[in-house]
C-alpha positions as CSV (number, residue, x, y, z in Angstrom):
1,X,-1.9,11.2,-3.4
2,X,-4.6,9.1,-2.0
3,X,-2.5,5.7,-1.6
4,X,-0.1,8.3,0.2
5,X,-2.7,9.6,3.2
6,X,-3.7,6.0,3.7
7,X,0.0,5.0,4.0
8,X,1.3,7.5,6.1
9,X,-1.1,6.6,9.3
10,X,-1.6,3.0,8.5
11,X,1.8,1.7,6.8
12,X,3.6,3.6,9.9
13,X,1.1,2.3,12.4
14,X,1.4,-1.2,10.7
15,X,5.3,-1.3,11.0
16,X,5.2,-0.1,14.6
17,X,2.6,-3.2,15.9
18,X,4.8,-5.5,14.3
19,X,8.2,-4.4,15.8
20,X,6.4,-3.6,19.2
21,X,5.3,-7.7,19.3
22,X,8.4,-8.9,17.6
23,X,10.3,-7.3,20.3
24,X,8.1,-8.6,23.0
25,X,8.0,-12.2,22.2
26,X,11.8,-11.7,22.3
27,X,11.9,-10.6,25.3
28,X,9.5,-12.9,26.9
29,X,12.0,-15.6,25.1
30,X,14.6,-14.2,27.0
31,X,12.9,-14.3,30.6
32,X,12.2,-17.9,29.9
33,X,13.6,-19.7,33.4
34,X,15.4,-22.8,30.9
35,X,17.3,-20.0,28.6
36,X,20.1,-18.6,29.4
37,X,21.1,-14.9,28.2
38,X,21.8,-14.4,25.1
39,X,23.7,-10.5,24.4
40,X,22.8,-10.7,20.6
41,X,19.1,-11.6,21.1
42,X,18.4,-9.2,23.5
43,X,20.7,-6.2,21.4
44,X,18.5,-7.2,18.6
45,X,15.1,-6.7,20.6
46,X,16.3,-3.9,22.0
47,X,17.0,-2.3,18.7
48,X,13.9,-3.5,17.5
49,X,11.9,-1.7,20.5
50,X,13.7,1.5,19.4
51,X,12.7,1.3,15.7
52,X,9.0,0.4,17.3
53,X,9.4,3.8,19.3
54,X,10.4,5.7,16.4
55,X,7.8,4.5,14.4
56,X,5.1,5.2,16.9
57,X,6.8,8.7,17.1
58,X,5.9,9.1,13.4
59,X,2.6,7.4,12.9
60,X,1.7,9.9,15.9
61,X,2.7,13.0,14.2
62,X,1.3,11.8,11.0
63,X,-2.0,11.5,13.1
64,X,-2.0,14.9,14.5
65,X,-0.9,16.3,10.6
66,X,-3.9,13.9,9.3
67,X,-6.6,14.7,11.6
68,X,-5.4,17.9,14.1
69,X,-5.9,21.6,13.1
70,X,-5.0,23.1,10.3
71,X,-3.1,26.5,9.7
72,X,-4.9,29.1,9.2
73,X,-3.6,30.2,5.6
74,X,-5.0,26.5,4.8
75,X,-8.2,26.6,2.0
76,X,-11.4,25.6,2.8
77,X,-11.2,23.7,0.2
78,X,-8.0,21.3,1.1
79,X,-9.9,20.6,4.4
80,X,-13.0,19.7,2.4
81,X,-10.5,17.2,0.6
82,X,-8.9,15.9,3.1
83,X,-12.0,15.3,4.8
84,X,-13.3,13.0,2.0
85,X,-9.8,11.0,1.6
86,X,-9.5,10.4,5.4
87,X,-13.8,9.3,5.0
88,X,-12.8,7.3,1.5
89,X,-10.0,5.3,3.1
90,X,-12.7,5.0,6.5
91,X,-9.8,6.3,8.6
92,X,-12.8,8.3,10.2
93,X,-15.5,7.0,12.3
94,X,-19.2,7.5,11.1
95,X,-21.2,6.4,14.4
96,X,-21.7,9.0,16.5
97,X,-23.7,7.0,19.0
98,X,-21.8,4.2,21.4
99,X,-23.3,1.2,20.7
100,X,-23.2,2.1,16.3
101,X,-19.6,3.3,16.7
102,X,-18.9,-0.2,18.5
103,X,-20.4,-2.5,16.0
104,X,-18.5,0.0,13.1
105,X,-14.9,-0.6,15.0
106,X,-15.6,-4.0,15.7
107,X,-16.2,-4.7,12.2
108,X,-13.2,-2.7,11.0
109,X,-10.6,-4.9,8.9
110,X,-8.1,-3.0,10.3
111,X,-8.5,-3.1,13.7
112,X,-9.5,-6.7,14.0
113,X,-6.6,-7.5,12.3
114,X,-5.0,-6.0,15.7
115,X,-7.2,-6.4,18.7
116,X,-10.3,-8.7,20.1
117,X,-13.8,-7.1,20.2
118,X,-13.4,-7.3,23.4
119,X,-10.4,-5.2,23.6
120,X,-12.1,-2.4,21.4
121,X,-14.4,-2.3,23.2
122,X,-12.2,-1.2,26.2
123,X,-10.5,1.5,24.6
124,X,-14.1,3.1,22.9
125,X,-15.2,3.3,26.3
126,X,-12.1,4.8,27.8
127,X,-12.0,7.5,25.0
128,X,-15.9,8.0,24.0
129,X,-16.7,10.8,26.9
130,X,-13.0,12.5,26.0
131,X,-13.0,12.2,22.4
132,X,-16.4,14.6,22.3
133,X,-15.2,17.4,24.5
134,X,-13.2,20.6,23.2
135,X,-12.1,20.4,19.9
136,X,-12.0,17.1,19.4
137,X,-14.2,15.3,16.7
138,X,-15.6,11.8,17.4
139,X,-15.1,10.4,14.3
140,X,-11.2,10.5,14.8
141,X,-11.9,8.1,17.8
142,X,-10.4,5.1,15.6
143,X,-6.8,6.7,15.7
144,X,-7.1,7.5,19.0
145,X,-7.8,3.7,19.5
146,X,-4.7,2.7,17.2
147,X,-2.6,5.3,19.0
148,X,-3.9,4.0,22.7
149,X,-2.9,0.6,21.8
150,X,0.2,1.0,20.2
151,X,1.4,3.1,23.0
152,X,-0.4,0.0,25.8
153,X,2.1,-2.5,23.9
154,X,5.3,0.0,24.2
155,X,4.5,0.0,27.5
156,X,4.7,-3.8,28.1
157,X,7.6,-3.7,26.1
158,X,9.4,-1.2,28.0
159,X,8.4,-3.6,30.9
160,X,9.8,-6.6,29.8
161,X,13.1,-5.1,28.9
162,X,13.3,-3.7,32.8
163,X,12.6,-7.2,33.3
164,X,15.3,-9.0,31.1
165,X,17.7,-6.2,32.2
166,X,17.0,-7.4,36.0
167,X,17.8,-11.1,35.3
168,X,20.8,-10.5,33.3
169,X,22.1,-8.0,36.4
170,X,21.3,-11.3,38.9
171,X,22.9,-13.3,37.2
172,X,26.4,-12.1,36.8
């Protein structure tokens, strides 16, 4: 049960990072000036974007399942559990002050693995202030991260497909 918690956010969230840049550099590939337009490559990164979107879909609702509120009928003591798997597998944040939870998320495997220092640091302070008001808990701040930029390189995907879409249109 606890290789399955882990899984669901991070295998999804994984998956969804590595469509989201395959798809890009395949687009970018495509926009290249010396390369002419190839229907197959750019079906392929379409479909690749839309695998990337459905992924991000599910990694998102696995968040919210993860980390939002429980029912009401749930025991006190599942939440207590839950609590220590999503601590044990640190897909919580322990700092509670800016500057600790920026040295904890700069040194995170995970999200190193994904992003610059610099780059975290851009998203904690973008969420910090938001991720402490109503009910929302602080030390879910990394998934908001993960979720932030996932959804920041669907974006530029999104882009570059307008993009390839308008040079294939001016060139026919």
């Amino acid at each position: 049960m606890q290789h399955i918690i882990q899984n669901i956010l991070y295998k999804n969230a994984t998956k969804c990072w590595e469509c989201i840049l395959k798809s890009i550099y395949l687009f970018k590939e495509l926009l290249k000036e010396d390369i002419a337009f190839n229907p197959e490559e750019y079906d392929q990164a379409v479909n690749i974007l839309q695998e990337a979107n459905s992924l991000y879909k599910e990694t998102l609702k696995s968040a919210k399942k993860l980390l939002g509120p429980s029912d009401s009928h749930v025991s006190d003591h599942y939440l207590k559990w839950r609590d220590q798997l999503l601590d044990e597998f640190r897909i919580l944040a322990v700092g509670q002050e800016f500057e600790d939870l920026q040295m904890e998320l700069q040194k995170d495997e995970y999200l190193r693995g994904w992003m610059t220092e610099e780059e975290i640091t851009v998203l904690l302070r973008k969420h910090f202030q938001a991720q402490q008001s109503g009910k929302r808990r602080l030390s879910n701040i990394k998934v908001r991260i993960i979720l932030d930029h996932l959804d920041a390189l669907l974006t530029e995907a999104c882009e570059l497909n307008r993009e390839v879409m308008q040079k294939r249109q001016s060139n026919f």
